[in-house]
Each structure stands twice: as structure tokens, then as C-alpha cells.
VOPAGU-2260 file (C-alpha; in pm, 1 decimal, decimal comma):
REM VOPAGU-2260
SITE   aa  ch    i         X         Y         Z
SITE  UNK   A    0   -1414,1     411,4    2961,4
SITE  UNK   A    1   -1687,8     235,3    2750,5
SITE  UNK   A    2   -1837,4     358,2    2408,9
SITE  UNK   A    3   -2140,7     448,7    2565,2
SITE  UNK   A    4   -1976,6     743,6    2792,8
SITE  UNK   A    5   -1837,6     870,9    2489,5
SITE  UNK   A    6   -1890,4    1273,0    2422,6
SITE  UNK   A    7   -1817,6    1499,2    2139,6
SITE  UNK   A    8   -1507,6    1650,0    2374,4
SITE  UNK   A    9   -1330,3    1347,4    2348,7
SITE  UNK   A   10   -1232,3    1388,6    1981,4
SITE  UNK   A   11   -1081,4    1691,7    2035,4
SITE  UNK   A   12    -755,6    1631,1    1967,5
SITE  UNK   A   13    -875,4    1406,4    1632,9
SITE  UNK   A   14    -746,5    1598,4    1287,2
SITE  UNK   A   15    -985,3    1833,2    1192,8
SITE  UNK   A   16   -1200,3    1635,2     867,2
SITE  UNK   A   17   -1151,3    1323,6    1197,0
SITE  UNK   A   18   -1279,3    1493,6    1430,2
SITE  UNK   A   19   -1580,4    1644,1    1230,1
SITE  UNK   A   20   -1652,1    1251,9    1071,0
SITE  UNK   A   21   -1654,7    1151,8    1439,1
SITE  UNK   A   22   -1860,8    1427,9    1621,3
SITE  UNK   A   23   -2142,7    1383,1    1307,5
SITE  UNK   A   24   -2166,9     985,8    1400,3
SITE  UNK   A   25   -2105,1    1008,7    1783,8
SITE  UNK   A   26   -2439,2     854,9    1848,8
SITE  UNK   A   27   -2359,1     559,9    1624,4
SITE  UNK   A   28   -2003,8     545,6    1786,6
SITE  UNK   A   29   -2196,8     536,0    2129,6
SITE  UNK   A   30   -2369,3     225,8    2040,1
SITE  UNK   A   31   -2032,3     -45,5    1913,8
SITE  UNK   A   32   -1885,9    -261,0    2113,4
SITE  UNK   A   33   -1587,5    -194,9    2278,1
SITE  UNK   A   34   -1401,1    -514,8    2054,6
SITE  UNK   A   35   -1538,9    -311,7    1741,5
SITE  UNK   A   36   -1535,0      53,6    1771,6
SITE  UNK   A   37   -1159,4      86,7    1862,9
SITE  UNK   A   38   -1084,0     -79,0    1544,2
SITE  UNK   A   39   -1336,9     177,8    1320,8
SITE  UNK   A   40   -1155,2     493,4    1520,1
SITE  UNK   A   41    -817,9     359,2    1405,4
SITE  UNK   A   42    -937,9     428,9    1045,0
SITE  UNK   A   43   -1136,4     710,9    1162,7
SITE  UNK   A   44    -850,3     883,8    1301,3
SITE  UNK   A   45    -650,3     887,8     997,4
SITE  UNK   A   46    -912,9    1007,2     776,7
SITE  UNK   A   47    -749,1    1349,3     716,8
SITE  UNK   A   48    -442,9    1152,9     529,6
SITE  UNK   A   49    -614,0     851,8     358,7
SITE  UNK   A   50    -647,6     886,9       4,0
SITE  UNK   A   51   -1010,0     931,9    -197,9
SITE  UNK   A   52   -1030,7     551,4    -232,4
SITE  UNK   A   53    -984,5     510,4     144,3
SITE  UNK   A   54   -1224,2     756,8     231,8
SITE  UNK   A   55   -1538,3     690,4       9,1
SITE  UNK   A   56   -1500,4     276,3     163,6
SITE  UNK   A   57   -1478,7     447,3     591,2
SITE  UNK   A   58   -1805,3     706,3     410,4
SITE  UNK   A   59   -1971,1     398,4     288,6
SITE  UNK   A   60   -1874,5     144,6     616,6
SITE  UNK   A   61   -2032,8     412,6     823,6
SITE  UNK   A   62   -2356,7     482,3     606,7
SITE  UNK   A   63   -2391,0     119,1     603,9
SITE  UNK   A   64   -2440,4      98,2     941,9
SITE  UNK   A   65   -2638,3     381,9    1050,6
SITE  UNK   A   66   -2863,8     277,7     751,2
SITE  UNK   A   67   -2925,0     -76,5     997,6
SITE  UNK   A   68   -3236,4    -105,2    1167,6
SITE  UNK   A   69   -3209,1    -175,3    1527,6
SITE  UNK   A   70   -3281,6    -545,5    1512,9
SITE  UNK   A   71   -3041,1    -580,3    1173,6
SITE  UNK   A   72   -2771,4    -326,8    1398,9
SITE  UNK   A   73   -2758,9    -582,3    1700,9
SITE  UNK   A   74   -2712,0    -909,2    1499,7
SITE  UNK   A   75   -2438,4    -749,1    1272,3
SITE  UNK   A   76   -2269,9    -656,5    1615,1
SITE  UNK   A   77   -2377,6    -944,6    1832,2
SITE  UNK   A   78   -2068,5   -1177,7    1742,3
SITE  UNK   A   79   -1813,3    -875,3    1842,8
SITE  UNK   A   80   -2043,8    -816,0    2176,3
SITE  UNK   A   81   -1992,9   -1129,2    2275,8
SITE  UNK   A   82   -1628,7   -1153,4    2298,4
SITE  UNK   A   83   -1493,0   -1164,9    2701,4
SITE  UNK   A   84   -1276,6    -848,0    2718,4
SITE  UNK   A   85   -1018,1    -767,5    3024,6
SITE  UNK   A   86   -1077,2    -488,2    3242,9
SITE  UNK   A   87    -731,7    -377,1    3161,3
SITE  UNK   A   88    -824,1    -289,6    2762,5
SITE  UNK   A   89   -1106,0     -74,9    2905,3
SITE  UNK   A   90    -820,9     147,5    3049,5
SITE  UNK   A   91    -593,1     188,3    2708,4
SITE  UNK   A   92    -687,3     542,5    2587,9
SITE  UNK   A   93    -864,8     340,4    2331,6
SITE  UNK   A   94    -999,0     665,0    2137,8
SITE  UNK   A   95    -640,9     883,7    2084,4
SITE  UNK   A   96    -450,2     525,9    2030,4
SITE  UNK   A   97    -688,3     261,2    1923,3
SITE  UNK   A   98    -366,1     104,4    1754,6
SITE  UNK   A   99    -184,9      48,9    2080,3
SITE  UNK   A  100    -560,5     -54,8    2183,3
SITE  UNK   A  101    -576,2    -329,0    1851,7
SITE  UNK   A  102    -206,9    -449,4    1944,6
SITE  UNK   A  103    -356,3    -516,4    2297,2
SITE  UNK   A  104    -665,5    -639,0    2167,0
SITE  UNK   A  105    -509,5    -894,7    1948,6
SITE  UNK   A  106    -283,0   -1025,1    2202,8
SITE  UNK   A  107    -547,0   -1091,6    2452,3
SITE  UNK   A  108    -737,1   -1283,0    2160,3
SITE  UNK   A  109    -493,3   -1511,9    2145,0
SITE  UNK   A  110    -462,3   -1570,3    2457,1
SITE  UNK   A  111    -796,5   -1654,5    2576,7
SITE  UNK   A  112    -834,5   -1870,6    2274,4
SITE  UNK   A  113   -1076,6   -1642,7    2078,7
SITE  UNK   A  114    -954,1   -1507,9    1815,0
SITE  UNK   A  115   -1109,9   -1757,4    1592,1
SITE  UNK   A  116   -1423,2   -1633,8    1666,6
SITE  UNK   A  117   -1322,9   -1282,1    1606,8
SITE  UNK   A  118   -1182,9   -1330,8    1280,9
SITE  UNK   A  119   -1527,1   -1532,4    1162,6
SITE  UNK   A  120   -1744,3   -1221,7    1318,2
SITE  UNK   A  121   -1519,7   -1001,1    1071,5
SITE  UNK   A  122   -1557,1   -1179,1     800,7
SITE  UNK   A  123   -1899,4   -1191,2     797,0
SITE  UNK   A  124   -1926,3    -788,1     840,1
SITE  UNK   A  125   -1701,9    -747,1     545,6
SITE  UNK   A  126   -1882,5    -927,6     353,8
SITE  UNK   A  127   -2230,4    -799,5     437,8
SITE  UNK   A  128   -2065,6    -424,1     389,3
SITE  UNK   A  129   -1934,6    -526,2      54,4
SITE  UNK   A  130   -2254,4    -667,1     -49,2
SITE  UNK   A  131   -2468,0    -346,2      57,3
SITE  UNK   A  132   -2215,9    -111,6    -113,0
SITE  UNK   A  133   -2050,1    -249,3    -405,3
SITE  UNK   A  134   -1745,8    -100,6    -571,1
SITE  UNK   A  135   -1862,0     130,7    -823,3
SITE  UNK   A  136   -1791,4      94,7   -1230,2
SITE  UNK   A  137   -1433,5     248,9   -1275,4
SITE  UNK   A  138   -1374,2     544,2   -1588,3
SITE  UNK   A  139   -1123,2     328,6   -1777,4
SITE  UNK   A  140    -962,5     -79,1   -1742,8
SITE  UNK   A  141    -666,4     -46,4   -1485,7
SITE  UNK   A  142    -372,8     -81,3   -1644,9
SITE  UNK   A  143     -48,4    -205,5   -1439,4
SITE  UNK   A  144     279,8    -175,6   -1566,0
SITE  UNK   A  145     617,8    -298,9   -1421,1
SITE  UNK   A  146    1017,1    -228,0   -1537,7
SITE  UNK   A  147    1287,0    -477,5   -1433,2
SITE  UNK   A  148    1633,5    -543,8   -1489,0
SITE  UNK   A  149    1784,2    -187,6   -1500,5
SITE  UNK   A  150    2145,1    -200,3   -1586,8
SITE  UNK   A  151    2167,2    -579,1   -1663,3
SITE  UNK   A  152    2386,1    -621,8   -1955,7
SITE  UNK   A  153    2364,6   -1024,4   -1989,1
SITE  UNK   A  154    2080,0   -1269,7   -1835,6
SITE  UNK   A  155    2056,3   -1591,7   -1771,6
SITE  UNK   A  156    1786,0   -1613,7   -1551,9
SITE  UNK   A  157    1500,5   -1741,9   -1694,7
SITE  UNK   A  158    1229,6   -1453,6   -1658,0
SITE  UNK   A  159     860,0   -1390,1   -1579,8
SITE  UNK   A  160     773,6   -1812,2   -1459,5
SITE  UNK   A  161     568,6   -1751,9   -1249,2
SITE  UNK   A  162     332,0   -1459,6   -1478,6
SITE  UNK   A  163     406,6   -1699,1   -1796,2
SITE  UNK   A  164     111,6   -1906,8   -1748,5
SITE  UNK   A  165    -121,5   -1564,5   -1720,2
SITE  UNK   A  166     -75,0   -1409,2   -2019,7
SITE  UNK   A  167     134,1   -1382,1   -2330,4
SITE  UNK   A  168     564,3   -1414,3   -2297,2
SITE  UNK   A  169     637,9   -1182,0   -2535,2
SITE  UNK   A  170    1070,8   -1227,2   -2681,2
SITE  UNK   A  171    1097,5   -1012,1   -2975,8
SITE  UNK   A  172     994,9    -666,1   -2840,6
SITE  UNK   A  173    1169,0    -359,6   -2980,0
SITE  UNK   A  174    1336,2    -176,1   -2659,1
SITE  UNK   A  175    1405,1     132,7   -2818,8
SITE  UNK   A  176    1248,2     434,8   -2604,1
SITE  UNK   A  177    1114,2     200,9   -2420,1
SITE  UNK   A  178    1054,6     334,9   -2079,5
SITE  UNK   A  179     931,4     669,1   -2272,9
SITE  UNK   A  180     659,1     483,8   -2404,0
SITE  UNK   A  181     532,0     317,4   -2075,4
SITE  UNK   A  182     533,3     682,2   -1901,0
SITE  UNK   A  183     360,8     858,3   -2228,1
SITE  UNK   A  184     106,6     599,9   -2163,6
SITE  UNK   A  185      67,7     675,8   -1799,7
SITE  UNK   A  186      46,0    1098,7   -1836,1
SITE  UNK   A  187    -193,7     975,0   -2091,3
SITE  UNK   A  188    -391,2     802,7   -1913,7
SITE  UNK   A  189    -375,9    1059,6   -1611,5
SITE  UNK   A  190    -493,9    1334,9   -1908,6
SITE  UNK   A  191    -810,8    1097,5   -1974,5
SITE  UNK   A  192    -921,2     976,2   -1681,4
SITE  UNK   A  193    -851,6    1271,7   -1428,9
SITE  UNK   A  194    -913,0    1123,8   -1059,1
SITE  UNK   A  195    -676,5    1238,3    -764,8
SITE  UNK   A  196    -453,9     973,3    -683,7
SITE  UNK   A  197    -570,2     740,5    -971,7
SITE  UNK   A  198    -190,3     736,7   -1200,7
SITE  UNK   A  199     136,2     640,2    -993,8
SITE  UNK   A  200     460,9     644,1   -1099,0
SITE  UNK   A  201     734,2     501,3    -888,2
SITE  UNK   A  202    1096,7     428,8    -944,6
SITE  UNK   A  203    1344,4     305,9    -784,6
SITE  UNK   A  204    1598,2     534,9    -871,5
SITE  UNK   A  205    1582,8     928,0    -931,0
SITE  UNK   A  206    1351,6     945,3   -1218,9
SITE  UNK   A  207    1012,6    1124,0   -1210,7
SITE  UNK   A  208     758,0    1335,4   -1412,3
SITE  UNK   A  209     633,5    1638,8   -1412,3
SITE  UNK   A  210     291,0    1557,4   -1607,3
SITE  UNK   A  211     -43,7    1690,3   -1438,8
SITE  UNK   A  212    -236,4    1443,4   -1286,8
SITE  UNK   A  213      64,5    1221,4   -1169,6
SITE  UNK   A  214     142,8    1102,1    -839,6
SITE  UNK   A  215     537,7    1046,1    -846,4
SITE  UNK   A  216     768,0     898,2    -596,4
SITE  UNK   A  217    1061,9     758,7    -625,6
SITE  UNK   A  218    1392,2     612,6    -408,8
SITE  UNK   A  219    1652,6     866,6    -505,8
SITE  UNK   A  220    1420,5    1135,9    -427,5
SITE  UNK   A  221    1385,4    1041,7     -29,8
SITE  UNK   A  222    1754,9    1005,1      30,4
SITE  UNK   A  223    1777,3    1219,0     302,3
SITE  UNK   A  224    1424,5    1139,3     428,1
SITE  UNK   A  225    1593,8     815,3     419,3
SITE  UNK   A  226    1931,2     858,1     565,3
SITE  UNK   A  227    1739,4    1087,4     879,5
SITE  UNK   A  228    1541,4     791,7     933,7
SITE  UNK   A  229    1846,9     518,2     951,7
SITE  UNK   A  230    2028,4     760,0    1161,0
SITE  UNK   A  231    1732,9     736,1    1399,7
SITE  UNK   A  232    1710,4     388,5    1397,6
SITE  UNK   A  233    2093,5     348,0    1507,6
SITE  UNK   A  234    2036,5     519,5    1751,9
SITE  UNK   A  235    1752,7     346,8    1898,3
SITE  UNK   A  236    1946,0     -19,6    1855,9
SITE  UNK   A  237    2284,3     152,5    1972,9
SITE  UNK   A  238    2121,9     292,2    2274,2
SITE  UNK   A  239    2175,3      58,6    2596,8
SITE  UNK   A  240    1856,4    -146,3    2703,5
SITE  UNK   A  241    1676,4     -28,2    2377,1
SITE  UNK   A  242    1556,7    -342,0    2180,4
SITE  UNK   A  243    1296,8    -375,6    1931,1
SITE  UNK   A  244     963,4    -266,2    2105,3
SITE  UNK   A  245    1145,6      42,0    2146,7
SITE  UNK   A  246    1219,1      89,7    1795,8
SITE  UNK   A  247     901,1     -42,4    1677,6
SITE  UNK   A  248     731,9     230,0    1893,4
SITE  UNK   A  249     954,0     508,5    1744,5
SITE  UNK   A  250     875,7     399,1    1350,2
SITE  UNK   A  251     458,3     439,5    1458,7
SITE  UNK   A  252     514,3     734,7    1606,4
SITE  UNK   A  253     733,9     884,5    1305,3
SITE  UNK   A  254     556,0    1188,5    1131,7
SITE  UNK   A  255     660,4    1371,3     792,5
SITE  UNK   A  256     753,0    1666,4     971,3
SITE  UNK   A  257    1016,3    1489,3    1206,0
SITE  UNK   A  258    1219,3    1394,1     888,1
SITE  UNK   A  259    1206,6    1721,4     683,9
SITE  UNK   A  260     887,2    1664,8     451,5
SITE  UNK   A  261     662,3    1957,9     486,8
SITE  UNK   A  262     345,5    1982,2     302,7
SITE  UNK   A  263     -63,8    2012,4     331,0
SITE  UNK   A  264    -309,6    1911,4      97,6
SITE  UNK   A  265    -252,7    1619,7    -129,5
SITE  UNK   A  266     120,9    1679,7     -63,5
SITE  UNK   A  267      45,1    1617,5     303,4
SITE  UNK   A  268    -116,6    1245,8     195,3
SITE  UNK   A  269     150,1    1180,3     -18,0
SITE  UNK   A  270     415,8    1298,4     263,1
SITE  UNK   A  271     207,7    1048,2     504,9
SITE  UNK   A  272     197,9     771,2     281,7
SITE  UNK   A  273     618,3     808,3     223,6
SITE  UNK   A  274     655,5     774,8     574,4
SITE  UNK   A  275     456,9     455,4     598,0
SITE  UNK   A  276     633,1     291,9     305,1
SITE  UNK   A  277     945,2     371,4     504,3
SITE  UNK   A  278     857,0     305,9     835,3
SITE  UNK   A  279     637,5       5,8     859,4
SITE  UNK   A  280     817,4    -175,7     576,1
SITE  UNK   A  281    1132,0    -402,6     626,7
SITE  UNK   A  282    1395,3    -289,2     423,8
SITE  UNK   A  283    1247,2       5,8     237,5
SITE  UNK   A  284    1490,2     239,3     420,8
SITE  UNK   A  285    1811,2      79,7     216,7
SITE  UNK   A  286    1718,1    -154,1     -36,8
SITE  UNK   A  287    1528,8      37,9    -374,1
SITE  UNK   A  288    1371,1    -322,7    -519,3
SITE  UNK   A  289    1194,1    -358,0    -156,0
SITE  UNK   A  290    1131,5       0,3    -150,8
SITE  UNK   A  291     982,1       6,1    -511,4
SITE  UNK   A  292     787,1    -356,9    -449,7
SITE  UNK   A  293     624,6    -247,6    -116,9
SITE  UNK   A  294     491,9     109,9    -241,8
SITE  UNK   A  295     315,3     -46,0    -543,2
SITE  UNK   A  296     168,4    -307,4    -297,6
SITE  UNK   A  297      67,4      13,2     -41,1
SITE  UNK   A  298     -36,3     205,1    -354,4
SITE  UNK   A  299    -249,5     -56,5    -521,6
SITE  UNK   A  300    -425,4    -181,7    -206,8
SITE  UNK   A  301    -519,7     210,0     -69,3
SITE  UNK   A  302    -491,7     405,7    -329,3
SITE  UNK   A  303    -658,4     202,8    -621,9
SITE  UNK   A  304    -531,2     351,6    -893,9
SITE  UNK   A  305    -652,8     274,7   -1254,6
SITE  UNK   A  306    -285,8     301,1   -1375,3
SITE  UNK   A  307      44,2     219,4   -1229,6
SITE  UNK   A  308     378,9     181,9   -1375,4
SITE  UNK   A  309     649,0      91,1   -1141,2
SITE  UNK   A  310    1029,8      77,3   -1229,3
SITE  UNK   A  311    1333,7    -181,2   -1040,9
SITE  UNK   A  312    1620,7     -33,2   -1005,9
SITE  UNK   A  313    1981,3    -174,4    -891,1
SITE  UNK   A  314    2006,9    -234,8    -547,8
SITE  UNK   A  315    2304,1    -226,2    -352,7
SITE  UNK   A  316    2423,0    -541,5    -275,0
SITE  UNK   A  317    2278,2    -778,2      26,1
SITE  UNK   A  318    2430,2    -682,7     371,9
SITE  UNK   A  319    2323,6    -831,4     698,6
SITE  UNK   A  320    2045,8    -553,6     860,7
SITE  UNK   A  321    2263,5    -519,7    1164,8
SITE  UNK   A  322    2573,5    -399,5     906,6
SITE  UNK   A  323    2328,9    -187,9     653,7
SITE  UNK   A  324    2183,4      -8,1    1005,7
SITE  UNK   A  325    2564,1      38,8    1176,0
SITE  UNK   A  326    2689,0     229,9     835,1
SITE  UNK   A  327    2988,7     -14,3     858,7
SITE  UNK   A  328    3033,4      19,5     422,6
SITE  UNK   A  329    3191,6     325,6     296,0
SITE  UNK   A  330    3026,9     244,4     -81,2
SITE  UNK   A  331    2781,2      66,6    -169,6
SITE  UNK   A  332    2795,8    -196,0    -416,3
SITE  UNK   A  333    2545,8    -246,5    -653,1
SITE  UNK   A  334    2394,7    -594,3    -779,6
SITE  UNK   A  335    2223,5    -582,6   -1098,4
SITE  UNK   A  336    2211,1    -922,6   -1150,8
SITE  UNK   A  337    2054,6   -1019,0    -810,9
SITE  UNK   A  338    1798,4    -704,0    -814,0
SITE  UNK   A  339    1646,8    -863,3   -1138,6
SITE  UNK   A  340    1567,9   -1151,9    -956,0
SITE  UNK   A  341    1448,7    -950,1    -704,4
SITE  UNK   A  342    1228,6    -744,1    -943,9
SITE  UNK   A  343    1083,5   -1048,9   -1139,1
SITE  UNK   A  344     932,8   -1181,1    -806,8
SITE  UNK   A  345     848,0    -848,9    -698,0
SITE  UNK   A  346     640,2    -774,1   -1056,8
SITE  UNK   A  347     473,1   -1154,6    -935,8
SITE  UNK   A  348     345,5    -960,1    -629,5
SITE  UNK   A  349     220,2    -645,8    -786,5
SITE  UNK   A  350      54,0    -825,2   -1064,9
SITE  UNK   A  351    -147,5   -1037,0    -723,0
SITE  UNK   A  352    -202,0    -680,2    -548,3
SITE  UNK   A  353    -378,1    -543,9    -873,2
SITE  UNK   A  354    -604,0    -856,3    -918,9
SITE  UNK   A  355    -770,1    -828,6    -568,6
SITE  UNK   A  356    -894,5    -496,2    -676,5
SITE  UNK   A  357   -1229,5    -470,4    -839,0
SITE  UNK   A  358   -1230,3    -446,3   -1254,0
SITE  UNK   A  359    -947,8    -762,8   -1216,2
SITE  UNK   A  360   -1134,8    -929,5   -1461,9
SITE  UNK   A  361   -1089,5    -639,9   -1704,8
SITE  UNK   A  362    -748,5    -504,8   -1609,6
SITE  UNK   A  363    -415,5    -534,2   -1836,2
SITE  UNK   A  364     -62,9    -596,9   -1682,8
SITE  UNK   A  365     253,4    -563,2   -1840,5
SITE  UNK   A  366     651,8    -676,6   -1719,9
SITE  UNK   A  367     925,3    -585,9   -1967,1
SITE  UNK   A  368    1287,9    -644,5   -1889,3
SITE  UNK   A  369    1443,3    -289,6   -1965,4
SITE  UNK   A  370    1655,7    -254,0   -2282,5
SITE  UNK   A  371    1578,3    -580,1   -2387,1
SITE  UNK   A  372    1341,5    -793,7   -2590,0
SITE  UNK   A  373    1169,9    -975,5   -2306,4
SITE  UNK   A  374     797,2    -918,2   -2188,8
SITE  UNK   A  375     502,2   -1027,8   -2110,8
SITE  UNK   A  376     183,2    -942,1   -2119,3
SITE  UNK   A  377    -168,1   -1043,0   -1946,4
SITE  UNK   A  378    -542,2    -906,8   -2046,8
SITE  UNK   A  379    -860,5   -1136,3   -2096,3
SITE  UNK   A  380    -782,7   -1058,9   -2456,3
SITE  UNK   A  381    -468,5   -1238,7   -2469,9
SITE  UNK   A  382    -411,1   -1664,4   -2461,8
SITE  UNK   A  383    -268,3   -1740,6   -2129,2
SITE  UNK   A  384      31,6   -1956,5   -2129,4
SITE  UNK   A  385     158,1   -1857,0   -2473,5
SITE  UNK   A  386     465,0   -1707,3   -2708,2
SITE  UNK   A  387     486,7   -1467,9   -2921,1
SITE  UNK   A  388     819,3   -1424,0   -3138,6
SITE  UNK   A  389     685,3   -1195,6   -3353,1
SITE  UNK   A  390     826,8    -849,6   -3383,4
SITE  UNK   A  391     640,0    -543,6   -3133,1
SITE  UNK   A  392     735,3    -216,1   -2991,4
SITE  UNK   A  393     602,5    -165,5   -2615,0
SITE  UNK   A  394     349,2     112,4   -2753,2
SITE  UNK   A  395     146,5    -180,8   -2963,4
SITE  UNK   A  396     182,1    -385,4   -2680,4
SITE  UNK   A  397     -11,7    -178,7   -2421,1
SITE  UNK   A  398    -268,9    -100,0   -2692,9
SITE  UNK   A  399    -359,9    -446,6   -2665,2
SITE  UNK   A  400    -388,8    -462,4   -2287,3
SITE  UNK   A  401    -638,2    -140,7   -2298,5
């Protein structure tokens, strides 16, 4: 089938806000070429469970280009319409699984030695679409916040290298209530600046909040999410002939309701983003630093929120995959010492995430080693590549990042 035969009937078994966004823009749809409209219809698809952010950049790619003229419409597309496609990828049910129909697509890329010219043709329509629809001003400076080094008692690993030369290292700080005063700050925040899905909190133990306006997740709260997912994925690797494409297949096919989490409205978005972080993430099923490192990543790069705090927790101690997914230990054993290492790298990568996000320029970020007097600190206010001995509580320290 080619975009050109396609009808309103074929979206019928789309999600119903999908299947409306496609039907309205059919005639658009009609006119991409087949190496570009699979790929639009994979976000298309999932419009029912993206978040607000998500949504308003699919309503703005698609405004953008019914707002072409025919001549501007052609050249934008002319670079996709010119790649040599296989017969066979006109078969794939390209509109119910354009991601089986991008795995496919990528693969024969490769192989005929053009993806190169793809990934120029794409980045010249992303940057066209970003230029005709900026982002637009946000309500407040995001604000990122990390916790590391739950339950570390001594430390002699030197902390924070690779943020040190971004902000301010900050080694007198008074940890007293310390982690009360980074989630005050966030329900705070979400009490200012009320936007749906714009003030995360997510921990990598059992902690949570109950403030208005907060979207919560945590590690300890998905245990048996968790441990019905594992259980699955034994017994796709224990099965005989099963190997990897099999259990690859089963994780994108995984939906909320198939491991107990029930839900519609924003619950339902939340429920499908839970399943991502645990399904197309390695290691998110059984280690809480990877778990906690990969949702702020997820949640930073869809969600956008202007605030985030995140919060290491111990891990349990590094076991081969193969042993975590047989269930061979009876207890597991927790490693402080090793999860702070793991954290400190990981608050590296959220502190990247939250600069490719528009407002960078503005944004605060803060890392404080839990119970102690190490942080540090980065906001265009503050000298990059400095020290500061001087006494602080955590509370004076975000008022400078905001």
C-alpha cells in the first residue's frame, strides 16, 4: 500500500484523540512519502499517551506543513522522495506498526548505503520546523535538582568532576532537613507555575508526595510491576529457541494493563510512560540508580518539565544480567558505596538532558550528596569552576539558582 491509497477506514483501529488527529490531516498524510509518513504515524499513533509537551511539538510539526505551499511542500519532501525503497517495505502494515516499518526501514538504509542521505534530509526538516515554530517563553527558569549518596556513611570518592567546572562546588552546606527542603521547593514550584506534567519527582526508593500538581514515581513503588515483568522475561530467555528478537518483541509489545497498572487520564500517560522506562531501558527492571537515571533522562527529554528533583538510592549490588534475570540470589545486597558513583555520573547525564531543552541558558541545577556537606551548584549567576567554603543551608542555595 502507498500513502496515496490511504482512506479514513484505515485508522480505525488508531486510539481515539489518534485516530481523530489522523482522519482531520488524511489529505496531508496522502501526499508524504512512503520513507516519511511511516515515521510521522509512529508519533501519531501514540498521541493519546504523549504528554502536553509531546503533543503541542506533533500539533505544531503538522501545522507546519499543511501551512507549506505546494512548491515549498515538494522541496521540504524531495530529499525523503528520493530515497530507493524495496517492494518488500511497501508490504509491512506500515500504518498499525510503523515501528516494525522504521526497524525495517533503517535496516534497508544501511544496506543500500543511504542512510547518510536520510539522516542529512532529516536534519534539514528539523531544523526548518524548529525555525517556523519556535519553543515558546516558559512561566518560570527550570530548575533541576539531583540527590546522591543515600546511605553512605564515609566517602572517598572525589565528587561532582565532571559538573565542577559548570558551576559553584559548594563543601560547607548544612544537611539538616535537607531532602525536605529540595521537595518544599518542588510542591512550590508545582503551586506557582501549575502546568500538567511540568514538576517530577522521582526516587529511587519508596518515597513520594502527595502535593497537587506533582507527578511522582518512584522504584519501590513498581515492585511488583517490576517483579511481573522479570518473571516474563525469564521466561522468554528460559524458553527453548527463544533468543533476543523474541524478547525484544515482547518488551514493545508490553502494555500497562498486562502488568497490573490500570488507569485513564493522566494516570493512563503516566502508567504508559512507567512501562517504557521499564521496558525499553537496560537495567531499569533491577537496578534503582539506572532506573532513577533513565526516567529523568525520559522525563526531561518528553515531558519538559520546568522542575525536577530526582533522588539515588542504594542499589543492590552488581550481578551478571543472566544471574539478576534467573533469580539465582535469595537477598540482595546493597552497595552504597558503588551506587554513589553510579549517581554522580548519572546527575552528569541529567544535568546534559536539561541543557538541550530550551531556557538552558536560564535554567539552575543543583547535586547535593545526601546528609552531607557536599554540593554544587550551576546558574548563569554563579562563577563556573569555583569554591565556596562558606557556611549555606540547601534552601539559600536554590534561591540562588531561581
Amino acid at each position: 500500500m502507498l500513502p496515496n491509497q490511504l482512506s479514513a477506514a484505515d485508522f480505525a483501529h488508531y486510539p481515539p484523540l489518534a485516530k481523530q488527529m489522523a482522519t482531520n490531516h488524511i489529505a496531508l498524510l496522502q501526499q508524504l512519502p512512503l520513507a516519511f509518513l511511516p515515521l510521522l504515524l509512529r508519533e501519531i499513533i501514540a498521541y493519546d499517551w504523549k504528554f502536553p509537551a509531546e503533543r503541542k511539538e506533533l500539533d505544531n510539526q503538522l501545522a507546519y506543513l499543511s501551512s507549506l505551499s505546494a512548491e515549498q511542500f515538494r522541496e521540504s519532501m524531495s530529499a525523503f522522495a528520493a530515497l530507493r525503497l524495496s517492494s518488500q517495505l511497501e508490504t509491512v502494515d506500515w500504518i498499525n506498526q510503523p515501528l516494525q516499518f522504521s526497524e525495517q526501514l533503517t535496516a534497508h538504509l544501511w544496506a543500500t548505503h543511504q542512510i547518510d542521505a536520510f539522516r542529512a534530509a532529516s536534519i534539514e526538516y528539523v531544523h526548518k520546523l524548529n525555525t517556523a515554530a519556535p519553543p515558546e517563553p516558559l512561566q518560570a527558569k527550570r530548575l533541576g535538582m539531583v540527590i546522591v549518596g543515600q546511605g553512605v556513611a564515609v566517602n572517598k570518592y572525589p565528587l561532582f568532576r565532571k559538573l565542577r567546572p559548570e558551576g559553584v562546588y559548594f563543601h560547607n552546606v548544612r544537611p539538616e532537613n535537607g531532602r525536605e527542603l529540595l521537595v518544599k521547593t518542588l510542591a512550590a514550584r508545582a503551586a506557582a507555575y501549575p502546568v500538567a506534567f511540568g514538576h517530577w519527582y522521582i526516587d529511587g526508593g519508596n518515597e513520594g508526595s502527595a502535593s497537587p500538581g506533582l507527578t511522582c514515581m518512584s522504584y519501590g513503588s513498581l515492585d511488583t510491576v517490576r517483579s511481573a515483568l522479570v518473571t516474563k522475561m525469564r521466561n522468554i530467555m528460559q524458553r527453548g529457541g527463544a533468543g533476543p528478537e523474541a524478547l525484544r518483541t515482547m518488551l514493545a509489545e508490553m502494555r500497562p494493563e498486562d502488568l497490573g497498572l490500570n488507569g485513564d487520564g493522566a494516570q493512563a500517560i503516566l502508567n504508559r510512560f512507567q512501562v517504557s522506562i521499564l521496558t525499553e531501558g537496560s537495567g531499569t527492571q533491577l537496578f534503582s540508580t539506572t532506573f532513577v537515571q533513565w526516567s529523568a533522562r525520559e522525563a526531561l527529554r518528553r515531558a519538559q518539565p520546568l522542575t525536577l528533583l530526582a533522588r539515588f538510592t542504594a542499589r543492590q549490588r552488581e550481578q551478571s544480567m543472566r544471574e539478576l534475570l534467573a533469580g539465582t540470589q535469595q537477598r540482595p545486597v546493597p552497595d552504597p558505596e558503588g551506587s554513589l558513583i553510579d549517581a554522580d555520573m548519572g546527575a552528569y547525564y541529567t544535568w546534559i538532558n536539561q541543557e538541550r531543552l530550551s531556557g538552558a541558558d536560564q535554567a539552575g541545577f543543583l547535586v547535593w550528596f545526601e546528609d552531607h556537606h557536599e554540593a554544587l551548584a550551576i546558574a548563569p549567576s554563579l562563577p563556573r569552576g569555583s569554591e565556596d567554603g562558606s557556611p549555606i543551608d540547601l534552601g539559600e542555595l536554590v534561591s540562588r539558582l531561581v
